[in-house]
C-alpha positions as CSV (number, residue, x, y, z in Angstrom):
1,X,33.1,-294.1,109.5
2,X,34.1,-290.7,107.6
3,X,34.4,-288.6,111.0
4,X,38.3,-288.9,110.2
5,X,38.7,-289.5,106.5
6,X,42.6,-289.5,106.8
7,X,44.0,-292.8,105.4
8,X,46.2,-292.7,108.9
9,X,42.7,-294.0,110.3
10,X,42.2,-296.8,107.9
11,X,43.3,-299.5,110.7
12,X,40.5,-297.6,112.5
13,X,37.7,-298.4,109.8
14,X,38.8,-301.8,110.0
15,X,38.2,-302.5,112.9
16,X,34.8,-301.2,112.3
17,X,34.2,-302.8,109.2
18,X,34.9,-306.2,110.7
19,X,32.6,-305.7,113.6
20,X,29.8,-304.5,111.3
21,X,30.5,-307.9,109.4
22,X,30.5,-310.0,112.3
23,X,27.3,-308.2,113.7
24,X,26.1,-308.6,110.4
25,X,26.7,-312.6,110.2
26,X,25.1,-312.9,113.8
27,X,22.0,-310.9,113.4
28,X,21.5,-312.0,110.2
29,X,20.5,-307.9,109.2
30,X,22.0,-306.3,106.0
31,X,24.8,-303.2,107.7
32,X,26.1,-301.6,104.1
33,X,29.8,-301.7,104.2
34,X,30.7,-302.5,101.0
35,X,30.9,-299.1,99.8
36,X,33.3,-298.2,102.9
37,X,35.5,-300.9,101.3
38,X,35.3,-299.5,97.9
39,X,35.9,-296.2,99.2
40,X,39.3,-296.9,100.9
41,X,40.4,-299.1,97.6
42,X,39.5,-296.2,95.7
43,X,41.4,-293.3,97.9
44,X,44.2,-291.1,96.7
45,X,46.4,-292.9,99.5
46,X,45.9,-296.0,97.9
47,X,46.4,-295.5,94.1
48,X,49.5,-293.3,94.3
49,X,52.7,-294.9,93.4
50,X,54.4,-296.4,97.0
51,X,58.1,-295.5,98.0
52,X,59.8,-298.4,97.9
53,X,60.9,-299.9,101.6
54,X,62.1,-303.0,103.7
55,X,59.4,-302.3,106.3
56,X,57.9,-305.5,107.2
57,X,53.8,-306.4,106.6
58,X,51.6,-303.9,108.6
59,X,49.5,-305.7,110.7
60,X,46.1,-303.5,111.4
61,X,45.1,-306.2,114.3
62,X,47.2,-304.3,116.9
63,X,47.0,-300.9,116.0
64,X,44.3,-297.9,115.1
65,X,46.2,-295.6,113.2
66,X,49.8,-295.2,111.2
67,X,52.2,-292.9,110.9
68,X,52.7,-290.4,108.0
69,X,55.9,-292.2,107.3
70,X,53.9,-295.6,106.9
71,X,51.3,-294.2,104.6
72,X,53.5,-293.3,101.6
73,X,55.3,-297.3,102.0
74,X,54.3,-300.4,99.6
75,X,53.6,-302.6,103.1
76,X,51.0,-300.1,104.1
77,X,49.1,-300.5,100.5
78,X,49.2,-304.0,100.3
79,X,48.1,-304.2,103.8
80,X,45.4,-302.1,103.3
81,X,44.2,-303.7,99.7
82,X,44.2,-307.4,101.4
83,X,42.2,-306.4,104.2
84,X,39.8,-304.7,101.8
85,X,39.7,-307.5,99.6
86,X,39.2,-309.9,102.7
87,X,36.4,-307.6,103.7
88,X,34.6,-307.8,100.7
89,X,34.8,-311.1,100.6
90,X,33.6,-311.8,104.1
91,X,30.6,-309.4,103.2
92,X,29.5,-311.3,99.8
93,X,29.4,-314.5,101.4
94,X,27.5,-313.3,104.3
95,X,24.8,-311.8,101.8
96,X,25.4,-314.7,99.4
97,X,22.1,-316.6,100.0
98,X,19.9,-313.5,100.2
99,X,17.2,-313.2,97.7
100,X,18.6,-309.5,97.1
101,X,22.6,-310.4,96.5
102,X,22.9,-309.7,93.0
103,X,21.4,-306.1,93.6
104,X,23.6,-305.6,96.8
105,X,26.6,-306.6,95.2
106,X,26.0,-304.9,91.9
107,X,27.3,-301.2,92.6
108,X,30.5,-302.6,94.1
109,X,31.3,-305.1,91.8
110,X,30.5,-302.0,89.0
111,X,33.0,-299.5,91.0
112,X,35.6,-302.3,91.0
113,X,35.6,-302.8,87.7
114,X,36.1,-299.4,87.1
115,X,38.8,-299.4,89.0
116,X,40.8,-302.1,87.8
117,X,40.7,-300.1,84.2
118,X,41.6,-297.2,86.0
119,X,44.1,-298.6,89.0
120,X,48.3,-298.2,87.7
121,X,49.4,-300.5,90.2
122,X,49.6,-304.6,88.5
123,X,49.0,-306.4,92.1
124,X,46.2,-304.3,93.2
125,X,44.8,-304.4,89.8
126,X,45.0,-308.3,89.0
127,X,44.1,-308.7,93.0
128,X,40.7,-306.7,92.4
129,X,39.9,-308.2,89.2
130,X,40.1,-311.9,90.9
131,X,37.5,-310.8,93.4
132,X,35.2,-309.1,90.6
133,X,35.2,-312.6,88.9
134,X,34.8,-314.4,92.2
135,X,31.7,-312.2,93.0
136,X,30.3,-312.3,89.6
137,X,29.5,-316.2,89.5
138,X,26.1,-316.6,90.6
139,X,25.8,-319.0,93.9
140,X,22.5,-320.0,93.0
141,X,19.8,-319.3,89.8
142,X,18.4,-316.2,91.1
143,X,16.0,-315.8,88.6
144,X,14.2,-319.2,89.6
145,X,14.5,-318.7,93.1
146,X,12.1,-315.2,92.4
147,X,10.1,-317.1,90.4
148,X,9.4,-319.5,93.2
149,X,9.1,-317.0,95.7
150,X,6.5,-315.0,94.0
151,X,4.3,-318.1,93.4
152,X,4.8,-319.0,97.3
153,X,3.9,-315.6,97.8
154,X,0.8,-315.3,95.5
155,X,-0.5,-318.6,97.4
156,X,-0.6,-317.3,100.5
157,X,-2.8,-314.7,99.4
């Protein structure tokens, strides 16, 4: 996913990300991409300040790249932070009922935070913060459910 790092190819990873995610859902087999996600939140592209423009929505369905002219618009960024967010979301729940999901969501959830302290822009920043609180509510006692898992373990021993 980092042969073109260019945030013209961000539709591109996209696409990508979402197959990954849908491979991962069907296969039931952890595919890492929430650190892709992070990474395109987290760009330079992303976090500078947007010209302001009357372009309408960008939708990255229909197309694998943008122009130069695109990158710099607010439509492009809030494009590009929803389908992020969207992302991230589809991958947590996929890897919600693993055993592992509080360690596979921890170094996300850590480099969101960081960049909701860090991030200038108010939608991006209060949009980011929702989906750290979302993801920080555990779906299940985790600790019990090892508990249990080691004893069904050390039975079969």
């Amino acid at each position: 996913m980092r042969l073109v790092p260019s945030a013209r190819y961000f539709p591109l990873r996209f696409h990508c990300i979402t197959s990954l995610n849908l491979l991962s859902s069907q296969t039931g087999t952890l595919i890492p991409i929430a650190a892709s996600l992070v990474d395109i939140l987290c760009s330079a592209d992303i976090q500078k300040k947007p010209k302001p423009s009357t372009a309408k929505p960008i939708n990255f369905d229909c197309i694998l790249k943008v122009t130069k002219a695109q990158l710099q618009t607010k439509a492009f960024q809030d494009a590009a932070v929803e389908k992020c967010l969207d992302g991230l979301m589809n991958f947590f729940s996929i890897h919600a009922h693993s055993i592992a999901f509080p360690e596979l969501m921890l170094p996300s959830v850590t480099r969101l935070r960081k960049l909701c302290k860090e991030a200038k822009q108010m939608e991006m920043k209060q949009q980011v913060k929702l989906l750290v609180d979302k993801a920080g509510k555990p779906i299940f006692p985790t600790p019990s459910l090892r508990a249990l898992f080691q004893l069904e373990e050390t039975a079969a021993e």
